[in-house]
C-alpha angles and dihedrals in degrees: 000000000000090000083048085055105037078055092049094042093046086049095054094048090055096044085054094050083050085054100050089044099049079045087055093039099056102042097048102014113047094042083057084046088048087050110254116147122227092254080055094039087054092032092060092056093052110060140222116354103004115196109235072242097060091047089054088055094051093050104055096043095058088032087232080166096058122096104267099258086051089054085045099057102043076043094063092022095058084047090054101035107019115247137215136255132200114236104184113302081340120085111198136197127253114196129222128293087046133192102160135241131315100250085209111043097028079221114132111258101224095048089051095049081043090069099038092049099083093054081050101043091038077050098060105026090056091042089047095054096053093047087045097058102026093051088041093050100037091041092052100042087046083050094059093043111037122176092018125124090260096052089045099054096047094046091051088047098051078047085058096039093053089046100051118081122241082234101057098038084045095051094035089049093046090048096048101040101028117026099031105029096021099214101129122050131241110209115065126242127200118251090230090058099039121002091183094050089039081059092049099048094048102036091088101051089049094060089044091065092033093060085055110042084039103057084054101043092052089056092053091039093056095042094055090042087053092048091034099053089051099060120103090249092060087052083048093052098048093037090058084064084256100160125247104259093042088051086053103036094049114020105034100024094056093040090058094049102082091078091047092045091059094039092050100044090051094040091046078041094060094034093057092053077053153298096234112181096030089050083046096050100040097043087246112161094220138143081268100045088049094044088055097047086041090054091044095055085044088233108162106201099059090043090059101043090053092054094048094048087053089044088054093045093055093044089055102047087049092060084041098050085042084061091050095056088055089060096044101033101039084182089064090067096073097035 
């Protein structure tokens, strides 16, 4: 188990390391492939009538000068031990981990994602919890009875919650609860001030993504319980006098969850870098709503650190989810 860990943990290090570097890659390499000049490159992350003053700034402090593995390692180096920037005849600090400043605010990028984080994380987590049981429930009692009325209409209704957009359940739901008969909320509270309105403020966007993520984890939970309590070691099971729901809750449930570990790592993963349409729609300041209006404003600093944190949140999940295989699947530990 602890080789199968050190392997994990020193995969994940290096997939980080690729990220940062395709990151790298597509924000200062590919502009200069597609022709821009540095002026241009600098130019692009300032706005509307630079002084030839203002280019200069901006290229000294992302060293848009310096050869590319020079950029690159003040790159990662700025993101491990921090790294300063010049602001006129002033130089300032920038603490690890380092993104860099907003070019349009001035204000520090990591403090900024810091803030937004709990709306995200109290986002995805909430959402999580509902998609997790609901598409769990509704997939293994469509497993034991399928065909019936039960397994048809979920299944119908999983059909209806993948079709529908984020965009139109978040604003219909928004329209109907909170705007017409008034009973959620529309402005977020902190947990920490007011755990009941931090419920009702969230509550909506929660269903919004649970509809989602369920409709399709009932579908994947169905189709493993069907595999899963065909297999000989469910007749065995079941041969040696083991009752039903311990034959399903141990034996063909588990077996089914390898598919619905890895889905659910990658899908919190990519929540917590943002849920970018849900936290648009419902007025949420999250790590989504800041990456739109950062890509918006064209401001390269918060951009890149979004897409950083995300990257490091997949990544994550995913050594998480690769631990959890070894729990439920004891065969993965010596693969």
């Amino acid at each position: 188990m602890i080789s199968y860990l050190i392997r994990r943990l020193i995969a994940a290090v290096i997939l980080l390391l690729v990220v940062t570097a395709v990151t790298f890659g597509i924000f200062f390499i590919l502009p200069k492939l597609a022709g821009q000049t540095v002026d241009q490159l600098a130019q692009q992350y300032i706005g509307k009538n630079p002084t030839p003053a203002d280019i200069a700034a901006v290229k000294r402090n992302l060293g848009l000068d310096e050869p590319v593995y020079v950029q690159y390692w003040d790159f990662v180096r700025g993101i491990v031990t921090g790294a300063t920037y010049e602001r006129g005849p002033t130089t300032v600090q920038c603490d690890a981990p380092c993104f860099g400043y907003s070019f349009k605010t001035n204000l520090e990028v990591w403090p900024q994602l810091v803030d937004r984080l709990p709306v995200t994380i109290s986002l995805a987590v909430g959402a999580a919890v509902l998609w997790l049981v609901a598409g769990i429930v509704v997939g293994v009692i469509s497993a034991l009875k399928p065909g019936s009325f039960f397994d048809r209409a979920a299944m119908g209704g999983a059909l209806a919650g993948v079709s529908l957009p984020i965009f139109f359940t978040a604003q219909l739901f928004l329209l109907l609860f909170s705007y017409e008969l008034e009973i959620f909320g529309r402005t977020y509270v902190p947990f920490t001030e007011n755990p009941s309105q931090w419920a009702n403020t969230l509550f909506l966007p929660w269903c919004s993504l649970a509809l989602l993520y369920a409709a399709i984890y009932a579908r994947l939970t169905r189709s493993g319980m069907l595999e899963a309590m065909n297999e000989d070691f469910i007749r065995t099971a079941r041969a040696k006098g083991m009752r039903e729901r311990r034959v399903v809750a141990k034996h063909g449930l588990r077996a089914a969850l390898t598919p619905i570990v890895t889905v659910f790592g990658m899908d919190i993963g990519l929540l917590l870098g943002g849920a970018v349409i849900t936290e648009s729609v419902y007025s949420l300041h999250g790590i989504g709503e800041y990456a739109v209006k950062s890509i918006t404003d064209n401001d390269l600093p918060p951009i890149l650190g979004v897409t950083l944190l995300a990257a490091f949140f997949v990544v994550f999940l995913n050594l998480v989810v690769d631990l959890l295989y070894a729990v439920v699947d004891p065969r993965v530990r010596v693969s």
